[in-house]
N, C-alpha and C positions, 0 to 999 in steps of 0.2 A: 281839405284845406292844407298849405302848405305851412310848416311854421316860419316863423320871422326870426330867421339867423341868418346875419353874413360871417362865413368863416374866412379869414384872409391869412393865407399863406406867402409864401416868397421870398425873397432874395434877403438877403443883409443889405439893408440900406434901401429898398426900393419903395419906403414911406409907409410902411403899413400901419404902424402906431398913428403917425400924423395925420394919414386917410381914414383910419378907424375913428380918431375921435370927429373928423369931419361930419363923418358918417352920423356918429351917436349923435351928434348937436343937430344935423339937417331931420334924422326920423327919430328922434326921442327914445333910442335904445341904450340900454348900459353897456358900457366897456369893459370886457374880461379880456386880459391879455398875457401872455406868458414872458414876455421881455422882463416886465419887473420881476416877475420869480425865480427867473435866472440868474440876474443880476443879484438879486439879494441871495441865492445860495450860493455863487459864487464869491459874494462878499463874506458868507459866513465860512465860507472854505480857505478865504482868501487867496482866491484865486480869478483869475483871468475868466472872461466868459468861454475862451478859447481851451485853456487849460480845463474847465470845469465840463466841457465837452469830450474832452479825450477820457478825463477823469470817466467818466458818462460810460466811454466804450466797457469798461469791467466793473460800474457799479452803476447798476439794470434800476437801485431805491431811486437813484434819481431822476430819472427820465420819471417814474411813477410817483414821485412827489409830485412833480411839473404838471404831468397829463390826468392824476386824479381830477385836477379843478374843473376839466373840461369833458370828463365820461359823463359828470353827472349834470350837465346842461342839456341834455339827447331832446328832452322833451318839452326844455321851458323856451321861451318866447320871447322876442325884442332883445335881442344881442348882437352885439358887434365883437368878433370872438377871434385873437389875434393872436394868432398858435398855429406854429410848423403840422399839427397834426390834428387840430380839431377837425376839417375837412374831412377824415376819416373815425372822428369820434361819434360825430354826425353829419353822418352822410346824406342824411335829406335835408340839409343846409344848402343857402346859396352858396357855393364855393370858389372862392379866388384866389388866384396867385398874382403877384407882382412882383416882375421882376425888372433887372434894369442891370446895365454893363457894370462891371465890377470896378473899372477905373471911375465912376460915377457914384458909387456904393462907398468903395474908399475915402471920399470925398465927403462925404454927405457925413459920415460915422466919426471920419477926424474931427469934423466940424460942430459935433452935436456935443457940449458941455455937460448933458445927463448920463454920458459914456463913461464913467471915469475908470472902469474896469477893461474898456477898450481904447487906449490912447496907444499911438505908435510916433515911431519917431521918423519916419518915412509915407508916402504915399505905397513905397515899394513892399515897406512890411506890411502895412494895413491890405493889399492885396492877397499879398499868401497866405497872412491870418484869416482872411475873409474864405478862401477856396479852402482852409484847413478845416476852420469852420464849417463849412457847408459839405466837404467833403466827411468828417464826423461823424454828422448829424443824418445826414444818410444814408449811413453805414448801420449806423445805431438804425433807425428804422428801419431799413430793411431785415435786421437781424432781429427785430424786438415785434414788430406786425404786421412783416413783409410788406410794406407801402413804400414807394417811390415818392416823395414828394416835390419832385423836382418834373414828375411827368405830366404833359399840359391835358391830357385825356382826362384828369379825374376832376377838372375842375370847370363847373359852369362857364368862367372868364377868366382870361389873361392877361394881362395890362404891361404893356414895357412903361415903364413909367421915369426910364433916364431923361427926357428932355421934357416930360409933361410939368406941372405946376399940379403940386396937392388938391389943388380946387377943380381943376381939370380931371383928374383922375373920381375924386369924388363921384364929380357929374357923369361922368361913362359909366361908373359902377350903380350910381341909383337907378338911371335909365334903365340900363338892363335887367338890374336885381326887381325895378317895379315891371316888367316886360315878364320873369320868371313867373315873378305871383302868379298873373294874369295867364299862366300855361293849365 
């Protein structure tokens, strides 16, 4: 039997937090997610999520504060687990990525009021932060447990999710993720 984990990975900005709680509300799973833990160590560094990422490249404690919360789910049940790297914490997880155009991403992250660590005074800065970001974050992983997480092979599903609707995405994800069970 397979366990009941969706791990969602992807882009900055491509709704993962908003589709995960979908998720948890539609199949009655809890939400662990890594956004807030960022955010709050970032806030305790006082620093930028952007900054707290470069920080990241020469101080290895952090990524390992972040990813302890997620090694030790491997084996429990009913999660919706919203982390750059749970995908590879647990690999017999259903696994998604969402991703979505970065001028769309930009947009979406300006717009969210819960960001106050990532606010830009441009669409143009919120782009390079965005690519600085992600470019980082996978620098860091690959040097830390050699994963790619930007590569679309490790992941059951893919979702572009720039012009979908949260609810729409939702719906492709449970369809499929009830289709995996059933393998």
């Amino acid at each position: 039997m397979k366990i009941k984990i969706i791990t969602i990975t992807g882009d900055l900005g491509s709704g993962k937090s908003t589709v995960s709680k979908l998720l948890c509300d539609r199949l009655g799973y809890d939400y662990v997610y890594t956004g807030k833990i960022q955010r709050e160590i970032a806030d305790r560094y006082g620093m930028t999520t952007l900054e707290l990422n470069q920080y990241s490249e020469t101080h290895p404690e952090i990524d390992e504060e972040i990813d302890s919360a997620f090694k030790s789910l491997g084996n429990a049940s009913r999660y919706v687990v919203d982390s750059r790297m749970a995908w590879f914490f647990i690999p017999h997880s259903f696994r998604v990525f969402l991703k979505t155009d970065v001028e769309v991403a930009a947009e979406r992250i300006s717009a969210d009021n819960q960001r106050k660590n990532e606010k830009y005074v441009s669409k143009e800065e919120a782009i390079q932060n965005i690519i600085a970001r992600k470019t980082s974050e996978n620098k860091r992983y690959l040097e830390l447990y050699g994963a790619d997480s930007s590569e679309p092979s490790h992941f059951d599903l893919v979702i572009d999710t720039s012009y979908l609707l949260p609810e729409q995405v939702a719906d492709k994800l449970v369809s499929e993720y009830e289709s995996w069970l059933q393998q």
